[in-house]
C-alpha positions, 0 to 999 in steps of 0.5 A, spaced: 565 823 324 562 826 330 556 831 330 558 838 334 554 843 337 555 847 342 550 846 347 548 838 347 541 835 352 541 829 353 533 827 355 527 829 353 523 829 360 521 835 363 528 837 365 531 836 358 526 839 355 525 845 358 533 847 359 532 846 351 526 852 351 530 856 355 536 856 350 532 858 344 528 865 348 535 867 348 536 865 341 540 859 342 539 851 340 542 845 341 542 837 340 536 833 343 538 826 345 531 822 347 533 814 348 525 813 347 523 811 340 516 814 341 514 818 346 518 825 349 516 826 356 520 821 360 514 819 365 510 825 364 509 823 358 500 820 355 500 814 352 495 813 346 492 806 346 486 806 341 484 813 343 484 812 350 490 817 353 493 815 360 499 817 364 505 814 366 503 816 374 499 821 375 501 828 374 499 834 377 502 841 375 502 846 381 508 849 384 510 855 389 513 857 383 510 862 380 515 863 374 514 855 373 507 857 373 507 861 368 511 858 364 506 852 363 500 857 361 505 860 356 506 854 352 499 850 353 496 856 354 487 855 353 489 847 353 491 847 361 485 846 365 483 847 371 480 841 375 479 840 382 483 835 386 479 828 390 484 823 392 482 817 397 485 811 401 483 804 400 484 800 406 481 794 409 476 795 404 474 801 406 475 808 404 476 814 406 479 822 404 486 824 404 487 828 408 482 825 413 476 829 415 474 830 423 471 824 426 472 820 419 478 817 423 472 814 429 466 813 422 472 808 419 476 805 423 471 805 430 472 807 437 477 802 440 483 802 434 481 810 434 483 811 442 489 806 440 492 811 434 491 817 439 494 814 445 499 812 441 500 819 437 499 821 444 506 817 446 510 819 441 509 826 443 511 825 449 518 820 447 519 820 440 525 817 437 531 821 437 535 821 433 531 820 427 535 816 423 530 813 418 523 813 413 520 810 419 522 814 424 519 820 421 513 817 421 512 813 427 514 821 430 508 824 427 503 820 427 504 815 431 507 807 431 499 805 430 496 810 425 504 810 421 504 802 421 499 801 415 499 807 411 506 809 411 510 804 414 507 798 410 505 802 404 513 804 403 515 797 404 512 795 398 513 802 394 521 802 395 521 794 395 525 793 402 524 796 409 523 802 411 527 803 417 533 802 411 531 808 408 533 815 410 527 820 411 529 825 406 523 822 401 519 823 407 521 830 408 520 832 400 514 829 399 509 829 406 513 836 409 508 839 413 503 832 414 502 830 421 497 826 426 494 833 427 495 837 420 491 831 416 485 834 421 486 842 422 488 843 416 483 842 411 478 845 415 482 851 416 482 852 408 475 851 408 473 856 414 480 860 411 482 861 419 488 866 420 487 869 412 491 866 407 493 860 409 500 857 406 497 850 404 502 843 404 502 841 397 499 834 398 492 838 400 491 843 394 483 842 392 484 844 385 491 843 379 493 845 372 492 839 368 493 839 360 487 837 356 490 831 353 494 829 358 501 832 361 505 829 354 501 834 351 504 839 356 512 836 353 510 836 346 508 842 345 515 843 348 518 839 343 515 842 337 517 849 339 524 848 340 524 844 334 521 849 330 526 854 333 532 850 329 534 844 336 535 838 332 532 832 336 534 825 336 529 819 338 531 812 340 539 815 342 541 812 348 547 815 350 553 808 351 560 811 352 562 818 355 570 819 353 573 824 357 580 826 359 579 827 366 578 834 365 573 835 358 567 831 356 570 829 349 564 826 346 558 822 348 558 815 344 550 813 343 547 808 340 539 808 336 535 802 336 537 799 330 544 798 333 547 804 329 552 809 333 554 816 332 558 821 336 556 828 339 560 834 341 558 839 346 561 844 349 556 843 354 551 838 356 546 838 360 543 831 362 538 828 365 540 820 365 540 816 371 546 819 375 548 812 376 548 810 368 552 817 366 558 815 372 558 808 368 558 810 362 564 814 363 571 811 359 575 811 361 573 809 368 572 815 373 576 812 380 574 805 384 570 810 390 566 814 384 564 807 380 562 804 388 558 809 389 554 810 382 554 802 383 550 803 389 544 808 387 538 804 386 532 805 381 525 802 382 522 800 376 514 801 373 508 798 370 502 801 369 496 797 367 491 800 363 483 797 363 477 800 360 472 798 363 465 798 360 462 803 365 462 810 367 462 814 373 466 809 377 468 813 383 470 821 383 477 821 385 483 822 380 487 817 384 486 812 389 492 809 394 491 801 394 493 801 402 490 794 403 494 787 405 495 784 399 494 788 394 500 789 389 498 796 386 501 802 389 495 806 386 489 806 381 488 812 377 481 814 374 483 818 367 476 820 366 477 824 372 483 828 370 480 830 365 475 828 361 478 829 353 483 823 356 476 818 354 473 818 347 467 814 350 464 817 356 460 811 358 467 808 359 472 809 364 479 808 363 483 806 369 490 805 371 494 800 376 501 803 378 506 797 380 513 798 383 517 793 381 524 790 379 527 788 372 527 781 373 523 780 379 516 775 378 512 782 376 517 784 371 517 777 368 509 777 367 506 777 361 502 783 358 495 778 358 498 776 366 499 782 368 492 785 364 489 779 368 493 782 375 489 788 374 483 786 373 483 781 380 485 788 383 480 792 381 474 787 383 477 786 389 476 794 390 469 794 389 468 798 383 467 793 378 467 786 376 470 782 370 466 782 366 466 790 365 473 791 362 472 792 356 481 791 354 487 793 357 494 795 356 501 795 359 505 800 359 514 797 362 517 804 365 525 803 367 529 808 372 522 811 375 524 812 382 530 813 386 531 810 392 534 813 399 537 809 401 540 810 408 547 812 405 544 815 398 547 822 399 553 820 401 554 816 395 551 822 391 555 827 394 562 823 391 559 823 384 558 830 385 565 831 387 568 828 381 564 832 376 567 838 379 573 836 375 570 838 369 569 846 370 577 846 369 576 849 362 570 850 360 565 853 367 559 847 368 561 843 361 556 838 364 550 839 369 545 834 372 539 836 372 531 833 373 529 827 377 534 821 374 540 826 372 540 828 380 538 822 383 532 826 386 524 824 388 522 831 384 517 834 382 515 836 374 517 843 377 523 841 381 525 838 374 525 844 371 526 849 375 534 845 376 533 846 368 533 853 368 538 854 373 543 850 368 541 854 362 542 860 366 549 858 368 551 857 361 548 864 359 553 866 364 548 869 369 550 864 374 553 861 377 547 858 381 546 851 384 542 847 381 542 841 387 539 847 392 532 846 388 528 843 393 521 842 394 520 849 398 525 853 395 525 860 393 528 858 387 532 863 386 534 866 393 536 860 395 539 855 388 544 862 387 551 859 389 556 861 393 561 865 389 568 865 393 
């Protein structure tokens, strides 16, 4: 017998669970389906492994968006820190500030390849690439072929597991908006002289963050345990297997717990943030050849983090490192002591964290935890900043559907899948909505993701319509995520 309940989520990332807080301040409830057995939170979540909290990625909590500003204090209230914000990039076995300080740039990389990455930035002011077609394009054009090469270039290569002229610049322009050869140099001292009064800071240089006291998970537990007190029913371990529809109506979502049992949920709306690609595939009957083509064509990259505790204290100052070295297989390495300092039950131990980006099946993926601790452990001495016979222990923590990729053609394949949905506003207005990072096939932010949820919510309260996919990384969000109404 199906379980009905007018308003179904199906996720209990950032995005599930903030569309499911909306509802209950305007006094409605809804049905939680999470297909993690454990953890709320998708990636934002904090892993407890033998009283050491770590994330699944760093995750910091800014936004121009003072309502999700807000939003996060209502619900953490004294428990969402401040802290200040020290990032650094490891390349041929040096380090150096990101953003890159005046003169750091002859102080690391010498005279002569200092010269050649201004001449070659210099160049490419004077012919850049037109049209700009692809992820290395944008690069090349704003710092340069020399500079671009191994920092973004060969550093997105092993991100996103193919090349970067395959990629279209769209991450580029979400994530690094504002950055370029001259930026990374003025702005940081225009911050720090204030030049001009107040200054509209690019996001990658904020010197200070919101962060949880124990982590972003507790950001999304608090979530969860008000809605839950507020009457939500949540669901752990249901992964939604079949979506039956008549072409016009969504009639039931099929899922599956980890026991293998199935049970049926019904909605009158739904809002989803599983993976675009999966929700298509899952539509029975079929949606038609050209949608299942284009859902088929979304990729995802997938996530290791390997966590080490390490028998010493005060390792380095920097929240994060980016591993830019030739050779290196993390993308990243997280310092947790420095997010903050109740992630650590021992303050003369320091848990780091080595961020992998993968495939399921490649030759990461198929590493024993023990090989992949052992991986980690090589990385770390190679940096410098320990040895091996200081880590203490380690665990590894397997992240599906982590990244969506832009491939050259992404949005034209997200823009058919978003077509076919509009089939289902034929009886009941935004009977489903895509919202957060998967649901949307979109490299958002936490506040992105739920700024998309809220707008969802709006719609079903009738205070719409609004355009949940015109949140975007610079957005106003409600001057410019209101949908045309004609």
């Amino acid at each position: 017998m199906a379980i009905h309940d007018q308003i179904v989520v199906i996720g209990a990332g950032p995005a599930g669970l903030t569309a499911a807080y909306e509802l209950v301040k305007h006094g409605k409830t809804a049905t939680i389906l999470e297909a993690d057995p454990v953890y709320v939170g998708g990636i934002a979540r904090t892993v407890l492994y033998k009283g050491y909290r770590f994330d699944i990625g760093g995750h910091r909590f800014f936004s121009k968006s003072q309502e999700i500003m807000d939003l996060w204090q209502e619900v953490l209230g004294d428990d969402f820190l401040s802290r200040p914000r020290l990032s650094r990039w490891l390349y041929n076995g040096k380090f150096f500030d990101y953003p890159i300080k005046p003169l750091e740039i002859l102080g690391v990389f010498g005279l002569l390849e200092s010269f050649r990455m201004f001449l070659s930035y210099g160049w490419i002011k004077l012919f850049p690439i037109k049209p700009e077609v692809t992820l290395a394009d944008y690069y090349i054009n704003r710092f340069g072929r020399v500079l671009a090469k191994p920092f973004f270039i060969d550093y997105n290569d092993k991100l996103w597991g193919m090349p970067c002229n395959q990629l279209s610049p769209d991450f580029a322009k979400q994530r690094v908006k504002g950055i370029s050869f001259i930026s990374a140099i003025i702005d940081p001292v225009q911050q720090k002289l204030k030049w001009g009064g107040k200054q509209d800071v690019v996001k990658s240089f904020i010197p200070e963050f919101k962060y949880p006291r124990y982590g972003p998970g507790q950001m999304w537990e608090k979530f969860r345990d008000l809605v839950v007190a507020a009457g939500d029913t949540l669901h752990m371990g249901t992964r939604v297997v079949k979506v039956r529809h008549d072409e016009q109506k969504i009639l039931a979502l099929e899922t599956q717990n980890a026991k293998g049992q199935c049970e049926e949920y019904v909605g009158d709306y739904v809002i989803s943030s599983m993976p675009l690609r999966k929700m298509i595939l899952s539509m029975d009957p079929p949606p038609p050849p050209e949608v299942v083509e284009a859902a088929k064509s979304l990729k995802l990259r997938d996530f290791i983090t390997v966590a080490l505790i390490v028998n010493r204290k005060d390792l380095f100052p920097d929240q994060w490192v980016y591993l830019h070295d030739k050779g290196m297989k993390p993308i990243r390495m997280q310092n947790f002591n420095n997010w903050s300092p109740y992630l650590v039950p021992d303050p003369n131990t320091t848990c780091l964290g080595f961020e992998y980006v993968c495939a399921r099946g490649d030759s990461l993926w198929q590493m024993t935890d023990p090989q992949l601790i052992e991986q980690a452990t090589s990385d770390l001495v190679r940096t410098g900043f320990a040895k091996r016979e200081d880590v203490m222990d380690g665990a590894v923590v397997r992240t599906v559907d982590v990244y969506p990729v832009y491939t050259l053609d992404y949005e034209a394949k997200v823009n058919v899948i978003r077509d076919y949905f509009r089939r289902f506003d034929n009886l009941l207005h935004y009977q489903i909505q895509q919202v957060g990072r998967s649901g949307m096939h979109r490299y958002n932010n936490s506040d992105h993701s739920m700024m998309t949820a809220l707008l969802a919510v709006r719609n079903i309260l009738g205070q719409g319509p609004f355009d949940p996919w015109l949140v975007n990384v610079d957005a106003e969000y409600h001057e410019e995520a209101k949908a045309d109404k004609s």
